[in-house]
C-alpha positions in Angstrom: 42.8 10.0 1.7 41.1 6.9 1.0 43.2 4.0 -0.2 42.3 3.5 -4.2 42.7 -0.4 -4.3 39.3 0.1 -1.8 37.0 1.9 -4.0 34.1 -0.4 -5.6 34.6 -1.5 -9.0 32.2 -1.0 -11.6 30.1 -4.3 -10.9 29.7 -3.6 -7.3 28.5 -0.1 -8.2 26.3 -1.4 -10.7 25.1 -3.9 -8.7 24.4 -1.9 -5.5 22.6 0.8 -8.1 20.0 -2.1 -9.1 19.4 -4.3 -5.5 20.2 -1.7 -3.2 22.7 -3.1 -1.3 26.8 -4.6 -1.2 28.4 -6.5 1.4 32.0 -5.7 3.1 33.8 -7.5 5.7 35.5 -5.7 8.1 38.3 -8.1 8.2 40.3 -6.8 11.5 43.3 -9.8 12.7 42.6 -9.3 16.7 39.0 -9.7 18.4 37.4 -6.3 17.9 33.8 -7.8 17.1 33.9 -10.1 20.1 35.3 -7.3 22.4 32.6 -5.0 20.8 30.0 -8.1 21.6 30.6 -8.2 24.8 30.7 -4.4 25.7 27.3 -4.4 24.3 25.8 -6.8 26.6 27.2 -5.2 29.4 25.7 -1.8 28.3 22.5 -3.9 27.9 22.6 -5.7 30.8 23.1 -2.4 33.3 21.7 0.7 31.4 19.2 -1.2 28.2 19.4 -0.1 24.7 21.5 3.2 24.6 20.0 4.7 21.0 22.0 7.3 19.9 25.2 7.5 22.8 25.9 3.9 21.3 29.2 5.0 20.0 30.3 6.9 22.8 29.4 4.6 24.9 31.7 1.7 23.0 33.6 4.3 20.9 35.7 1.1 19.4 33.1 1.0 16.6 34.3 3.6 15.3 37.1 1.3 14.0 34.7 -0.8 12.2 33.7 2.7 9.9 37.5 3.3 9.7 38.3 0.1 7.9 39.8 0.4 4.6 37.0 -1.6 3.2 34.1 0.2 4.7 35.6 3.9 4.2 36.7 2.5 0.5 32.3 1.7 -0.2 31.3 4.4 2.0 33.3 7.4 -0.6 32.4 5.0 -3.5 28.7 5.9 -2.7 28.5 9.3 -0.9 32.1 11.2 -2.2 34.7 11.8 0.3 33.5 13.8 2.6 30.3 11.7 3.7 28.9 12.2 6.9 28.2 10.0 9.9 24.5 11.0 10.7 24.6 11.4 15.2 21.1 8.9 15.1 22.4 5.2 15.6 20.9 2.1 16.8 21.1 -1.2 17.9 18.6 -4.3 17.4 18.5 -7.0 19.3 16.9 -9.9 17.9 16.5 -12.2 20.6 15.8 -16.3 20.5 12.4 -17.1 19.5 11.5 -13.5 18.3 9.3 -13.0 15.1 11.1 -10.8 13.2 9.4 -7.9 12.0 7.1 -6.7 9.2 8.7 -4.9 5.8 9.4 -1.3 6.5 11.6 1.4 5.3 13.4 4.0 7.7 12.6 7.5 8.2 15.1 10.3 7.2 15.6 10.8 10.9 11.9 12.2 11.3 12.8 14.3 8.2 10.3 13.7 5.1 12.5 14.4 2.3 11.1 13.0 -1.0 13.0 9.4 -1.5 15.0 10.6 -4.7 16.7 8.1 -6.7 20.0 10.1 -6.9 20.4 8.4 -3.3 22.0 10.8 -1.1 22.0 8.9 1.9 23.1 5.5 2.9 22.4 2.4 5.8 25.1 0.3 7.4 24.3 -2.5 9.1 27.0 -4.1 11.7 27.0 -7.3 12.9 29.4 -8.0 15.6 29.1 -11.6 15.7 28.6 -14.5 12.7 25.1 -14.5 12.0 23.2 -17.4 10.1 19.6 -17.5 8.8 18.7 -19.3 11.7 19.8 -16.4 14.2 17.2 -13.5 12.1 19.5 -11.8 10.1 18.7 -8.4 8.5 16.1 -9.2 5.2 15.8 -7.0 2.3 14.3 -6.6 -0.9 16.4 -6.4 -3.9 15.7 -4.1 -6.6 12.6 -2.5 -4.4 14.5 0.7 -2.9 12.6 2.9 -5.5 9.0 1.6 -4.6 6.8 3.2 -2.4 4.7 -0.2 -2.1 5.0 -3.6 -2.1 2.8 -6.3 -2.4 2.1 -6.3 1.1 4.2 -6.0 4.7 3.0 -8.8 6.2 6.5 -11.3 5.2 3.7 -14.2 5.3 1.7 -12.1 2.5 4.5 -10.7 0.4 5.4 -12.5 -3.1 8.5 -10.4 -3.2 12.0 -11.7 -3.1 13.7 -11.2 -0.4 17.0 -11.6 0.6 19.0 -12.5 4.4 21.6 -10.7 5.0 24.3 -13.5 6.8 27.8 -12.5 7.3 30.4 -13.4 10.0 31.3 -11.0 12.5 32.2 -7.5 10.7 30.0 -8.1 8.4 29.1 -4.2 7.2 26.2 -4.4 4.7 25.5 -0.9 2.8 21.9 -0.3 1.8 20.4 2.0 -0.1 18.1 4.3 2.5 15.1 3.2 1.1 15.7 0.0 0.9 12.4 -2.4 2.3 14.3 -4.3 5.5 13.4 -6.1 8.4 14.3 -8.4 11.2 13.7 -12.2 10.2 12.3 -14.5 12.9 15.0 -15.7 15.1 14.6 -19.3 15.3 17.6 -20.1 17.1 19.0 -19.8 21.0 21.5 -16.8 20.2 20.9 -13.2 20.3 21.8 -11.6 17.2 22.7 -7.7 17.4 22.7 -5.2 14.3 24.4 -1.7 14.8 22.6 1.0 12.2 24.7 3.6 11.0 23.7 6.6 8.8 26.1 8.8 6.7 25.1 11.4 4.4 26.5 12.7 0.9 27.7 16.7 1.7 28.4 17.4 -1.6 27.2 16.1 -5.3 29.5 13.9 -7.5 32.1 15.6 -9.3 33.4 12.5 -11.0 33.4 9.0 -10.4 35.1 7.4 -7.4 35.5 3.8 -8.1 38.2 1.8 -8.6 37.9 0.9 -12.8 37.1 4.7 -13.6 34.1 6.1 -15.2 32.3 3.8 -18.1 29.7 3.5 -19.6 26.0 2.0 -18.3 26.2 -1.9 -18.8 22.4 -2.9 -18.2 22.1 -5.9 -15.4 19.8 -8.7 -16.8 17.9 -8.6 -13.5 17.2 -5.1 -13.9 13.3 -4.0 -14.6 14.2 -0.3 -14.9 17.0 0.3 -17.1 16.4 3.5 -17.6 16.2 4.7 -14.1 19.5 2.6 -13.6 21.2 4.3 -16.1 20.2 7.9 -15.3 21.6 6.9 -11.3 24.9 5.5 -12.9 25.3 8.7 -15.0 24.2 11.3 -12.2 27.0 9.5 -9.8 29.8 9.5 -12.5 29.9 13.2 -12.9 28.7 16.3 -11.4 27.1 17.4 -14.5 25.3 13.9 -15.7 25.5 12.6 -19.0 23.4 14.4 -21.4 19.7 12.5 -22.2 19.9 10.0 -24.6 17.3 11.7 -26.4 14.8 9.4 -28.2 12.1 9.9 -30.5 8.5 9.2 -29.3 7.4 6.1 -31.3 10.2 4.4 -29.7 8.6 4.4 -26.6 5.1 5.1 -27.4 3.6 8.3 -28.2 3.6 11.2 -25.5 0.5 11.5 -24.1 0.3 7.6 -23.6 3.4 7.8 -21.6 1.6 10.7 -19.6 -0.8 8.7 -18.9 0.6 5.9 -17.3 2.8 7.9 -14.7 -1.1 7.3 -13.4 -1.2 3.5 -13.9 -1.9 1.3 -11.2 1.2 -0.5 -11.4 4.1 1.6 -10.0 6.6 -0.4 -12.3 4.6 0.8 -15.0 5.0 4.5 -13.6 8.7 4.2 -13.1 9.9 3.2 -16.5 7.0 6.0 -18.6 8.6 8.0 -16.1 11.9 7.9 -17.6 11.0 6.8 -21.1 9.9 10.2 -21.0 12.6 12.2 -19.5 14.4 10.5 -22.5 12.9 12.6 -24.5 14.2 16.1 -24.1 13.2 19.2 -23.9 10.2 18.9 -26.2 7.8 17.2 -23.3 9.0 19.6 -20.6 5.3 21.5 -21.7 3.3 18.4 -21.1 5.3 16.8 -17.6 4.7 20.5 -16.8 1.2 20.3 -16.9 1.2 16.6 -15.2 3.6 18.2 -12.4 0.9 20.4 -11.4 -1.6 17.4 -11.6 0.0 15.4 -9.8 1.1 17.8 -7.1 -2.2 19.0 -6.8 -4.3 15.3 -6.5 -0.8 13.8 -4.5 -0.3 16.4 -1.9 -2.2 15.1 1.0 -2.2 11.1 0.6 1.8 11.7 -0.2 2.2 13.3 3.5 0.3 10.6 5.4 2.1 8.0 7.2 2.5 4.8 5.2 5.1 1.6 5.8 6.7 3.6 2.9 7.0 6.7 5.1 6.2 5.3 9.0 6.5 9.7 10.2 5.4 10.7 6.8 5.8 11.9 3.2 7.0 14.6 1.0 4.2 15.8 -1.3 6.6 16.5 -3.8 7.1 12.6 -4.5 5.9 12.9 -7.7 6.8 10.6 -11.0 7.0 13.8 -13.4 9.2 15.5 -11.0 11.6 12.6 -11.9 11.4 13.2 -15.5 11.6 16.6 -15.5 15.1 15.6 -13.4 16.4 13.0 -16.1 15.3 15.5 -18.3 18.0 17.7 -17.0 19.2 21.4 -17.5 15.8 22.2 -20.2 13.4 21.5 -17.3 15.0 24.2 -15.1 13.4 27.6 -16.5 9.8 25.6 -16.3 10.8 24.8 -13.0 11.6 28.5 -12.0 8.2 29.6 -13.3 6.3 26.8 -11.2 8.0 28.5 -8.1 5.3 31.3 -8.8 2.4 29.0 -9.4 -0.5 29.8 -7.1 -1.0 26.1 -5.8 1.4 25.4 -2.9 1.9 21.8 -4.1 3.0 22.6 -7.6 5.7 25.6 -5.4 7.0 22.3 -2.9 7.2 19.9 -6.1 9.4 22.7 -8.5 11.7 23.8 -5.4 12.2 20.0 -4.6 13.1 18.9 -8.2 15.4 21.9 -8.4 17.3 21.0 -5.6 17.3 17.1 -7.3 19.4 19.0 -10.5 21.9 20.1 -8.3 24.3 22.1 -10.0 22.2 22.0 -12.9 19.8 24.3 -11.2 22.3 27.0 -10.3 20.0 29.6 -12.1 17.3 29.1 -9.8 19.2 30.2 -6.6 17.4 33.7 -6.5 13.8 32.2 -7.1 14.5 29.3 -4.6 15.4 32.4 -2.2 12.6 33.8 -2.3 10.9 30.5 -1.9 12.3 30.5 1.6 9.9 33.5 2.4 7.0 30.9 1.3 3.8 31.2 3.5 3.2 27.3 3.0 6.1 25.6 5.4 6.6 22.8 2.4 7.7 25.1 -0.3 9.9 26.7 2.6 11.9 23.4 3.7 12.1 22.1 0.3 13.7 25.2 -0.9 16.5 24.8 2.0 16.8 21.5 1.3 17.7 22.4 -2.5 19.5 25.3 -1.7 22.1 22.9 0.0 22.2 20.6 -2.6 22.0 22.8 -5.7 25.6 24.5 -3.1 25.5 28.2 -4.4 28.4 29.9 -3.0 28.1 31.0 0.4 27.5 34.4 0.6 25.0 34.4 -1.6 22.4 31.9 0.3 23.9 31.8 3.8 22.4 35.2 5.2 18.6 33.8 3.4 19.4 30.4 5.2 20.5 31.7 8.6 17.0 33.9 8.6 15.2 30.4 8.1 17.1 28.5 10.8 14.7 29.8 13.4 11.5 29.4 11.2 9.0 27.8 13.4 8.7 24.8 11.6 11.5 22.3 12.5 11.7 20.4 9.0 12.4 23.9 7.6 15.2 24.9 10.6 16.7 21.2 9.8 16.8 21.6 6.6 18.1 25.3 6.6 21.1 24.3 9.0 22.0 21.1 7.1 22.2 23.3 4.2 24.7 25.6 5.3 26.6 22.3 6.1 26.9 21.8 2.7 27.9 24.8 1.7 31.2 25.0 3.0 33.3 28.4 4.9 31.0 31.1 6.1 31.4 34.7 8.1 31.4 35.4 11.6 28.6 37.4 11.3 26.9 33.9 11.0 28.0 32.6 14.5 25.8 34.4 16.7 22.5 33.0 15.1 23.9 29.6 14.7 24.8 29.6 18.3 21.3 30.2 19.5 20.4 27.0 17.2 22.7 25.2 19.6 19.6 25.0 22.3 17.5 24.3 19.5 14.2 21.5 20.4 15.4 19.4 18.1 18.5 17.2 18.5 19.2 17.1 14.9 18.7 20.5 14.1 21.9 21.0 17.2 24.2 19.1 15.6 24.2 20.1 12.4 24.7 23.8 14.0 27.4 22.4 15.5 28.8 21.5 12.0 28.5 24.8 10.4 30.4 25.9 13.4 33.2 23.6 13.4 33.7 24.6 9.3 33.6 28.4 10.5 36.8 27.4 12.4 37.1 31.1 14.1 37.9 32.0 17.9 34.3 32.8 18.3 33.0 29.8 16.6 35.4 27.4 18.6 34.2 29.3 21.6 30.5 28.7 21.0 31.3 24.9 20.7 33.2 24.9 23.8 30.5 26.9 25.9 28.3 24.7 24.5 30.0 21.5 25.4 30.3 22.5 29.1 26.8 22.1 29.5 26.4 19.1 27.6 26.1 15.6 28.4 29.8 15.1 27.7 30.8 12.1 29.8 29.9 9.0 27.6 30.8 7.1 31.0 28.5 8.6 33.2 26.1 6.2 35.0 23.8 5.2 37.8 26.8 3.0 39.1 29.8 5.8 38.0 28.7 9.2 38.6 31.4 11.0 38.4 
């Protein structure tokens, strides 16, 4: 149980809602971050960077996630039973380095559509003091929700960025999509970052910060209030709060706001976007007809690789699917219907958005189903990906998700497996066929099989972990100098 007094307060949510990003110290009275320091060079020094077996290899970080502080942000963010993603690194910035240009991260070589109901958080470590001299961390405020920027060359950009400093146990949250990079390292110290990623399991079922739920308080820095506001809202309560319905001359007439989800300037598209999801029910027709549109003239340039998207997109990015989403509970029958549209873009863009209404959705379980038997591979792992989200009770999605967890594409078998995750006890009749996911190609794809199977909790699911870890590489000690 987390402790209360170390839940954010209202400003820090707010605040992390419109930059992207809040600091916390990990504030420990003995010399943890030096000890951690120095276990890393060592690691460095005789094996080189060691990716994802970086906390078993100095399993004392763990303490660092463990702090009050941290755990307090972390269940502030994601709800209380967040996930610590196995895919960890750490960057060295070493003296005299250039830093690097403006990126965002991939979802672990998953292309999910960057929603702004963030579901997924950064933490970035710092085991020693760090000033703007040693190349901290850099980020963009209030740029998370852009898929471009001015340009990713630092020297180019005319954005504003910020360095994230901090003495040692400095944990800074971002927002996943935040634009980041390494600054130039102008001085004669090596400054190392840890990333961390931890994943919501479950949407918000009321709000977990310290003052209690209130209302939206716009931010004066804050170029999309609207979007703000429908983040705050969606993170308050399971349900949302209702549209604040408007009528169109207060925000220019339909057809006009249509129109410039298209505009040049994705500011522009962001707040029509939401002016419109304002609206109600009335536009669902017309975002209906830009859904398929845009789904249809987005589909290919949204799946190339971009700085946005450095493995590549989701085609269902769309800026009507996030209306339709503000929108809430009167876009889901439209959305049903589009899962029988003939275009495979218009199918990958309604099964995504579904999934986006979570609970909201819960109608559209059997059509989303069925959407699993897609031929086109993008309506299947978007309608795994929803089905996990949306959380329909077990026995009515597992056995469709289990027959999906050997699909030949991996985004749909990762996205299958992380959904049954989500959804909480299953039957043993599941074990055998998560068991053979165990050897699956994909590293991600295993551990989330080994998730489900730890939730099972049976004899034969605790046996199929235990088989498994035999034959693992269990011994986080094991080197070329200490073999056995």
């Amino acid at each position: 149980m987390v402790n209360q007094a170390y839940l954010l307060n209202d400003e820090e949510i707010r605040d992390f809602i419109v930059n992207g990003y809040i600091q916390i110290q990990a504030d420990f009275p003995t010399n943890l971050h030096k000890h951690i320091y120095q276990q890393i060079e060592e690691v460095f020094a005789k094996e080189g960077n060691p990716g994802n077996n970086l906390l078993p290899r100095i399993p004392e970080i763990q303490r660092v996630f463990e702090h009050p502080k941290v755990c307090g942000a972390l269940t502030s963010l994601l709800g209380p039973d967040y996930l610590m993603h196995p895919h960890r690194y750490c960057h060295l910035n070493s003296p005299g380095s250039d830093g690097q240009t403006w990126h965002k991260d991939d979802y672990v070589f998953d292309q999910k559509v960057r929603h702004h109901r963030f579901r997924w958080v950064m933490a970035f470590y710092y085991p020693q003091d760090v000033t703007e001299a040693m190349g901290p961390t850099g980020v963009l405020p209030g740029r998370q929700y852009y898929n471009t920027i001015s340009d990713t060359n630092p020297a180019q950009s005319s954005e504003q960025a910020t360095a994230l400093c901090g003495k040692a146990g400095t944990v800074t949250i971002v927002n996943f999509d935040t634009w980041h990079r390494a600054t130039a390292n102008r001085s004669d110290k090596k400054r190392y970052m840890l990333k961390f990623q931890f994943t919501r399991m479950h949407e918000p079922s009321q709000s977990l910060w310290g003052n209690g739920h209130t209302h939206w308080q716009p931010a004066d820095n804050d170029k999309h209030q609207g979007l703000s506001r429908h983040v705050w809202n969606w993170l308050s309560q399971s349900h949302g709060a209702a549209p604040r319905h408007v009528a169109p001359d207060e925000n220019g007439s339909v057809a006009q706001l249509i129109t410039a989800l298209r505009d040049a300037d994705e500011s522009v598209r962001l707040n029509s976007a939401y002016a419109l999801g304002q609206m109600g029910e009335s536009v669902v027709p017309m975002l209906m007809r830009a859904l398929r549109d845009e789904a249809e003239a987005w589909a290919e340039k949204n799946v190339a690789k971009t700085p946005a998207n450095p493995q590549g997109g989701n085609p269902a990015d769309l800026y009507s699917a996030q209306a339709l989403t503000e929108i809430g509970s009167s876009s889901v029958p439209a959305l049903i219907s589009a899962l029988g549209d003939a275009r495979w873009p218009t199918r990958a863009a309604a099964a995504d958005t579904l999934g986006n209404l979570g609970s909201l959705a819960t109608e559209a379980v059997p059509a989303l189903i069925q959407g699993l038997r897609d031929e086109n591979p993008w309506v299947r792992r978007n309608a795994a990906e929803a089905l996990g989200t949306i959380a329909a009770p077990a026995e009515d999605i597992g056995p469709a998700l289990i027959q999906v967890s050997s699909d030949s594409e991996m985004l749909v078998r990762l996205n299958a497996v992380m959904a049954l995750a989500k959804i909480g006890q299953f039957a043993d009749s599941l074990v055998p066929a998560l068991t053979g996911r165990l050897n699956d190609e994909d590293r991600y794809v295993r551990y989330y099989a080994a998730a489900v199977l730890r939730q099972i909790g049976t004899p034969e699911a605790q046996d199929a972990l235990w088989n498994n870890l035999l034959t693992s590489r269990w011994c986080s000690i094991t080197t070329a100098e200490n073999p056995y």
